[in-house]
N, C-alpha and C positions, 0 to 999 in steps of 0.2 A: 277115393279113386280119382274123384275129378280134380282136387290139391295137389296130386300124382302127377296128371297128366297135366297141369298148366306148369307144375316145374319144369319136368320134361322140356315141353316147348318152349318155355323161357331158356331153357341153357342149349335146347336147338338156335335160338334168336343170339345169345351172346357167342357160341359159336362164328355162325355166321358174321357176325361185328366182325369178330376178329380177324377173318377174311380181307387182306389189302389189294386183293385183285377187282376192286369193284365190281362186286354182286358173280363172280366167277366160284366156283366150288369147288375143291377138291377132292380124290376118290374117297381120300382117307376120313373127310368130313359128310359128305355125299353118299351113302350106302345109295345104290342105283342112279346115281348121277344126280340126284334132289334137292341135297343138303338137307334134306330132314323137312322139306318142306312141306312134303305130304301127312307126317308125324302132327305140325301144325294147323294145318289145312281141317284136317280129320278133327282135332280138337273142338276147334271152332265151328265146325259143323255139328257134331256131339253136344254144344254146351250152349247152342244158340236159342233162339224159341222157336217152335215149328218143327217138322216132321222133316229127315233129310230126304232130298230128291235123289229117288231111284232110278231114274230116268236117262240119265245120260250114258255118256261110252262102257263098256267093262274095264273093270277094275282090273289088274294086272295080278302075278301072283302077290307078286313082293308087296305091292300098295293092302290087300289085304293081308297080309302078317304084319305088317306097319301097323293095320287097323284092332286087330287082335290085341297086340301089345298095349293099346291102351283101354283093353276093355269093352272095345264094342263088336266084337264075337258075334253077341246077338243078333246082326243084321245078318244074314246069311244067303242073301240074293248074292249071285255071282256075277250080275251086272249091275252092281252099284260102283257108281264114279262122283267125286264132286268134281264140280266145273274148275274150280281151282284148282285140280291139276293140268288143265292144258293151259290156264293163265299163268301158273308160275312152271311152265315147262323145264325138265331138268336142263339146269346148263352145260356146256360142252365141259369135257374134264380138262384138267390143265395139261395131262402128262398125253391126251390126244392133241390137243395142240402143239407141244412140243414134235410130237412125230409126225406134223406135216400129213395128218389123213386129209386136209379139207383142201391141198393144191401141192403141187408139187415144185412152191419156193415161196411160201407167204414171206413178205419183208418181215413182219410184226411176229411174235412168241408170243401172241396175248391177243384176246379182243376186246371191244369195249361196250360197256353197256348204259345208253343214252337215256335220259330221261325227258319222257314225251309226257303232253299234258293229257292226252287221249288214252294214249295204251297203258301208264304208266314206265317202268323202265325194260327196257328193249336191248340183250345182248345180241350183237354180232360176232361173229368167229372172225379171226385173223384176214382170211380171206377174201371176206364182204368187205372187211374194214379199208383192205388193200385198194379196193376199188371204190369205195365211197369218198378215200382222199386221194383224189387224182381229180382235174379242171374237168372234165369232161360229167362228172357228179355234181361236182359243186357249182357248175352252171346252174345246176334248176335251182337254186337259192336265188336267182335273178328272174326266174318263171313264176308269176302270180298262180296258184292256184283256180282262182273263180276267173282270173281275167280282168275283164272291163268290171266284174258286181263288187269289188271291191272299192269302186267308186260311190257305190250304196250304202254298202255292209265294211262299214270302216273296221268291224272287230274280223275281217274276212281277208289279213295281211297274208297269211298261209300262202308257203310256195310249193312248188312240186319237189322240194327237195327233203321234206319233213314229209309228204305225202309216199312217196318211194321207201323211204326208213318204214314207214306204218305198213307198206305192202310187204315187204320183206318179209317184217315181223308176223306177220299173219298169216304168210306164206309157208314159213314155220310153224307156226301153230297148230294151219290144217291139217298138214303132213303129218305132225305127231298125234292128230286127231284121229283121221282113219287110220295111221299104224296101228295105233293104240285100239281101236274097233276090230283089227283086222281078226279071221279065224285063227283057231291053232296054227293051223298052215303057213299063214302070213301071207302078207303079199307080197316078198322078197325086195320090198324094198332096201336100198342101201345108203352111204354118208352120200353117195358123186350125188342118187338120186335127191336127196335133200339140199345141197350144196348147189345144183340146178336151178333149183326151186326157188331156193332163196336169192340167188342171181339174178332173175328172171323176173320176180318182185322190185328188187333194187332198182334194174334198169328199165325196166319197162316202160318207163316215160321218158327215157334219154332223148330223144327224137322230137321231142316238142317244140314248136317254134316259138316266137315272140305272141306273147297271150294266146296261147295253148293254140284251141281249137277256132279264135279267130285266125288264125294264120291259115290254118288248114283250110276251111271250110269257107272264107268269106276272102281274105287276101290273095291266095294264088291264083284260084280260079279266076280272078278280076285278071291279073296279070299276064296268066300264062293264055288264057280263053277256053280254062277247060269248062265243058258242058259237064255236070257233074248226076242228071239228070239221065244224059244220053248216056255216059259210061262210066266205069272207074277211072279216078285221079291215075294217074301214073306214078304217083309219090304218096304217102302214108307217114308218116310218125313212126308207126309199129316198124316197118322197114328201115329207114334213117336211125331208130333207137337200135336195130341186129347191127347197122353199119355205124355208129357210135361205140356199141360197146366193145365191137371187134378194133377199132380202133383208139377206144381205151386200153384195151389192152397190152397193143404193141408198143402205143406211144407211152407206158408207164411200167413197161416189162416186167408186166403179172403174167409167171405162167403156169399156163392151163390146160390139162390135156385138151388135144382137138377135140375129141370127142364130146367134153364138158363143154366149149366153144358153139358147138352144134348145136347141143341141145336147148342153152339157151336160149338163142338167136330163133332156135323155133319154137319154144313158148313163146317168146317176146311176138314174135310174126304169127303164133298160131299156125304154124304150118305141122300139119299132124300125115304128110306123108308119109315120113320116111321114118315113121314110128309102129313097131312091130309090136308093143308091149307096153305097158302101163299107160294108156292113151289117157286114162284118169288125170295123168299128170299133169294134162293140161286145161285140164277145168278150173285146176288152184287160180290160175292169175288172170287166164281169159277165159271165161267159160264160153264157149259159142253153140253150146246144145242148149242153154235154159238163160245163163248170162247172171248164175248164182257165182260170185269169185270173189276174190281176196280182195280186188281193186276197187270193186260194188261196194264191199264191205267198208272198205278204208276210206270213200272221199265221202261216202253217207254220212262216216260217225264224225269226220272231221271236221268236213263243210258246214254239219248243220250247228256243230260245237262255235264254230268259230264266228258263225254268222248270227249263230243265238236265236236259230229255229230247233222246235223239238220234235223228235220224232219217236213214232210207233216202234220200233222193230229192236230184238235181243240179237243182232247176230253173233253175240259168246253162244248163247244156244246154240244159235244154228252149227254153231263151230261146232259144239261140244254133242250134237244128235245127226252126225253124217258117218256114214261106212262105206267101203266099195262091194258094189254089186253089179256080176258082168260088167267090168270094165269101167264101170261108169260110176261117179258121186250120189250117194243116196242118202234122202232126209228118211228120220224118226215120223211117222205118220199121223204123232200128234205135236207135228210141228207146223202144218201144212196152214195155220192160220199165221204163223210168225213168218213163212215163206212171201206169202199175200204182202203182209204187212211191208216185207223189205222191199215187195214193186209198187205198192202203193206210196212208198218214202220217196221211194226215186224221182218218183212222177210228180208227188207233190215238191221238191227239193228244185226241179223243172222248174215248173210254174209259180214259186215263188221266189228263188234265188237266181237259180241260172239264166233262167230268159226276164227277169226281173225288168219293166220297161225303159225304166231311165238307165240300166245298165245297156240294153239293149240301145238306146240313144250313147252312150258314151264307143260302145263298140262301134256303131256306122262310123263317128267321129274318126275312131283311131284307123279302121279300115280307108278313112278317106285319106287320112293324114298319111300312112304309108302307102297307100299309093302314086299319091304326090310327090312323095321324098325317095320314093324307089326309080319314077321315072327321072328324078333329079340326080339320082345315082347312078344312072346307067342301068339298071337292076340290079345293082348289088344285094340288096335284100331277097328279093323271086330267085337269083338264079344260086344264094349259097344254098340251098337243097340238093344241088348234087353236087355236093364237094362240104364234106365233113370238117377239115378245118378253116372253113369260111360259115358256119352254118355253128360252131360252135361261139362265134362270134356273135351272132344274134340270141338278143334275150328283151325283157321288158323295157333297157335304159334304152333302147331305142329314142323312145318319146323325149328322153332328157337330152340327146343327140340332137334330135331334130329342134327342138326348144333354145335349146345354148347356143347354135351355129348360126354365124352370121352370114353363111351362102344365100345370094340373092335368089337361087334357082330355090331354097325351099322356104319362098315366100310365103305360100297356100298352104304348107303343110305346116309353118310355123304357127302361120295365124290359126287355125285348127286345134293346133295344139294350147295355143292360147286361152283359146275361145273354152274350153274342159277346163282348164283350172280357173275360169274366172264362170264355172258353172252356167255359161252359156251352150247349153246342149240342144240338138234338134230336137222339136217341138213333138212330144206324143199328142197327137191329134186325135185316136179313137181307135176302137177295136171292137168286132164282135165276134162272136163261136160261130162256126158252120154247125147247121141243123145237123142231128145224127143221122138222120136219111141222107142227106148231101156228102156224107163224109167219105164215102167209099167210089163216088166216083168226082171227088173234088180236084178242082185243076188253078195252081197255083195263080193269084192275082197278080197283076204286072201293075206297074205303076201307069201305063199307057191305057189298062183300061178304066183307072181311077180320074186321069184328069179327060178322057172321053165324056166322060159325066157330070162335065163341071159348071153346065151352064156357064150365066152372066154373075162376073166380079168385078172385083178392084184392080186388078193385074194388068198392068196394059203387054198385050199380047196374049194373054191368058197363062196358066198352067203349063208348065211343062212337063216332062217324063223325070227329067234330074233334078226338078222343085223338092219330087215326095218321096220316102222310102218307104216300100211295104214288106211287111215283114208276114209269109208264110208259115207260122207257128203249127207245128205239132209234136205232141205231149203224146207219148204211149207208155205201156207197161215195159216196153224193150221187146218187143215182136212183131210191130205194127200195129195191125189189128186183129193180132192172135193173142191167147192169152195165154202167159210164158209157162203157167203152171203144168197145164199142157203137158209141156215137154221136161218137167220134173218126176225125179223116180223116187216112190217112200219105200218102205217097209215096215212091218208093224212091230215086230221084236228085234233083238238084237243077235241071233241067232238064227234070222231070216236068210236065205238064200237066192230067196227070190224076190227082186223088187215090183212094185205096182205103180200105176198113174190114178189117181183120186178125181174125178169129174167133177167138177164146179159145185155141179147141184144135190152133192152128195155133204161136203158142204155146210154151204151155209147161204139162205136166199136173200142176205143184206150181199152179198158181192157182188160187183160192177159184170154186169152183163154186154158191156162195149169196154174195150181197152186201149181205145186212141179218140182224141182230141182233137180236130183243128180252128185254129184261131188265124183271125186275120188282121192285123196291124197298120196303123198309117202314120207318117212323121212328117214332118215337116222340116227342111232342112231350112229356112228360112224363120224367126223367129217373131218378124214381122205379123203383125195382126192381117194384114190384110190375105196375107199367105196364108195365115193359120187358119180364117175362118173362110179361105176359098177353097183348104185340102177339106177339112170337114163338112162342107156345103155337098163339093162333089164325090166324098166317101156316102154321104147318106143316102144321096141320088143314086151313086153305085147299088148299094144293096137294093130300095126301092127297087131298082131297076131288075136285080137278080134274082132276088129273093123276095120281092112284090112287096115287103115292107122293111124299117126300119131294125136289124136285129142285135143293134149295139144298146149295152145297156144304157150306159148315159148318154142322156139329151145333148146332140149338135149346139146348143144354144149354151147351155152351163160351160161346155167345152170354151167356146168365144167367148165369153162375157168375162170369165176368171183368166189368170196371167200365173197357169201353175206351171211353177219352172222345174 
């Protein structure tokens, strides 16, 4: 029987060979859309060592009479699933492509299926594909991924354009995860509903400026004077990406019922007003009830792939043990450790990559440098944010812009930019943790009350405010100082109805009983010794002064003495 069934899936395999549509299937080959890959899948789960996992989504009909056929009858749970079927999800048939279900004028008869180092291979339908070659996509091939940490994590080249393809993809994935989970009934889900979703993944990061989230968070604000503090930016990414992709559209004449138009634009924005029905669908890309989503999912496995950190967490699990309940995404209840594990990744992924110190020194740099070359601009960089084809214009070469120009007026920002590739970066001078009791009524440090502190130096004049940068650091689970699980819904079978929330201490009593961080940071923009050992003279004095002792961990003295660049 088992010589039976590895024929079998060997002439499924040369089958599929024989397929010129790259990795596309059709009906005639694909009984249920597959290609027989479940016939495979099942094999190799059958014939491997170890006991198969019952645990995941229900098995469909057709997937068990697939399973019978080769003999394994004997399992007779009606919610056994391998994980392999939502990884090798059935592909779109050829002769639905032909009939234009996924838009109502794809240019392309065919889609194409890319080969990622993370997902493996990733098909798109016609329609994705329509929009993924259009200038407005292929901009984020000039968006670094990590940003400035790529200045660290040399293996950390990833753009946000290989990043968008992996949310797509797994944007599909989930989709066919809860179908596949759903009741007899179904959740009526439909193709526009999917075709959304996967839109929505794609474009979701259209709207990114020049090094992501330093543009956002650290450049405008300088420019524009927003207090970000006192209120909401008036500008967003999420918003600029609805006003991207609506003008991808026009200007590359993909059309799209309005209605498809809409809906993405409000995944992309999270706007769940004017949604009557399937509000679930919006957890796929942004979750904003727990912050479990596709997007989580996709920069975790990439970022830490690419930077060559490892992490805890299975999110194919997580994929392959969710269902909807009332409305909402629901984990498998004995997943609720692998849940943990994916905010514990995030947070460590924080703290060692993202806010990583000398990445954190090379981003002041660039924020210095464009704002020097913005106001040398007139603001041409601050103000293309409202206005789409001037905003499509900016991306990372910026710096290679400001670098090559021989304009007198971007003297400062030249030199800056100089000064980063000859690895001359502002000086990390020191950092400690705010006590856990201090944390919750913590008020950010200014650089004015660091050189208050600074006694007698070397500096004639002393310290100034624009000598130091200090850096506000905080690391949480993704809810502040709530703990995000909180607001996750399980359920214990697969035939539940009704979902539950799990309380911490029900558990497990190794789990972090606080779930936000703060840290405090000081740099030195001068690289001067006498700078550096007058910023860490009066950072020590600071805390003394605050905190009645010294509560960084390395010694002020090791800080001056070494010349770590």
């Amino acid at each position: 029987a088992w010589r039976a069934a590895m024929r079998a899936s060997a002439s499924v395999g040369e089958a599929e060979a024989e397929d010129d549509d790259r990795g596309l299937s059709s009906p005639e080959k694909a009984p249920g859309g597959d290609g027989g890959r479940r016939d495979g899948a099942r094999v190799a789960a059958t014939t491997r060592e170890g006991p198969v996992d019952d645990s995941a989504a229900p098995m469909t009909t057709e997937a068990r009479l697939d399973a019978d056929a080769f003999g394994d009858a004997s399992d007779d749970d009606p919610f056994i699933a391998q994980l392999s079927q939502i990884a090798h999800e059935p592909r779109v048939h050829v002769g639905e492509e032909a009939r234009g279900v996924f838009g109502r004028g794809a240019r392309r008869a065919r889609g194409k299926t890319f080969n990622d180092p993370v997902h493996g291979h990733m098909y798109f339908n016609p329609t994705v594909c329509d929009v993924i070659d259009t200038a407005q996509m292929q901009r984020l091939r000039d968006l670094k991924q990590l940003g400035t940490s790529y200045f660290v994590f040399p293996g950390a080249a990833h753009n946000r354009f290989e990043h968008s393809l992996g949310t797509c993809h797994l944007a599909n994935t989930v989709f066919e995860s809860i179908k596949r989970s759903a009741p007899k009934k179904g959740l009526g889900l439909t193709s526009e509903d999917k075709l959304c979703v996967q839109l929505a993944g794609l474009c979701h990061d259209m709207g990114h400026g020049p090094f992501s989230h330093v543009f956002d968070n650290e450049f405008l604000p300088l420019r524009h004077g927003w207090d970000l503090k006192q209120s909401e930016a008036p500008w967003n990414h999420e918003r600029m990406g609805a006003d991207m992709f609506q003008w991808c559209l026009d200007d590359n004449h993909i059309d799209l019922d309005p209605s498809v138009v809409r809906r993405v634009c409000d995944f992309i924005t999270s706007n769940e007003d004017g949604a009557k029905e399937k509000r679930y669908l919006f957890d796929i890309i942004a979750n904003k009830q727990n912050g479990i989503d596709v997007d989580k999912f996709e920069y975790l496995l990439r970022d830490s792939f690419q930077a060559g950190v490892r992490m805890n967490v299975d999110t194919m699990r997580l994929t392959s043990h969710m269902k909807v309940i009332d409305d909402r995404i629901c984990f498998k209840s004995s997943e609720i450790m692998n849940v943990y594990s994916l905010f514990h990744s995030r947070a460590t992924m924080h703290q060692s990559v993202y806010t990583h110190k000398k990445a954190k020194a090379v981003e002041y740099m660039v924020v210095d440098a464009l704002v020097e070359a913005d106001a040398a601009w007139n603001s041409k960089i601050s103000d293309s944010i409202w206005d789409v084809k001037e905003f499509i214009k900016m991306d990372d070469t910026l710096l290679k812009q400001i670098e090559n120009s021989n304009e007198a007026a971007l003297g400062k920002a030249r030199d800056i930019v100089r000064r980063i590739r000859r690895r001359e970066l502002y000086r990390f001078v020191n950092e400690y943790t705010v006590p856990e009791e201090r944390v919750a009524d913590f008020k950010p440090v200014l650089a004015s009350d660091i050189t208050a502190c600074q006694g007698t130096n070397n500096i004639p004049g002393g310290l100034k405010p624009d000598d130091i940068i200090v850096q506000n650091l905080k690391i949480d689970y993704g809810k502040k100082h709530r703990n995000p699980v909180d607001s996750v819904r399980f359920f214990h079978y697969w035939d539940d109805e009704k979902s539950i929330s799990i309380p911490k201490e029900q558990v497990s009593s190794l789990l972090p009983h606080t779930f936000v961080q703060r840290t405090v940071r000081v740099y030195s923009r001068s690289r001067d010794d006498n700078y550096v050992d007058a910023v860490a003279q009066a950072f020590t004095n600071f805390q003394r002064h605050n905190l009645g002792q010294e509560q960084q961990i390395t010694p002020s003295k090791r800080q001056r003495t070494a010349d770590w660049s």
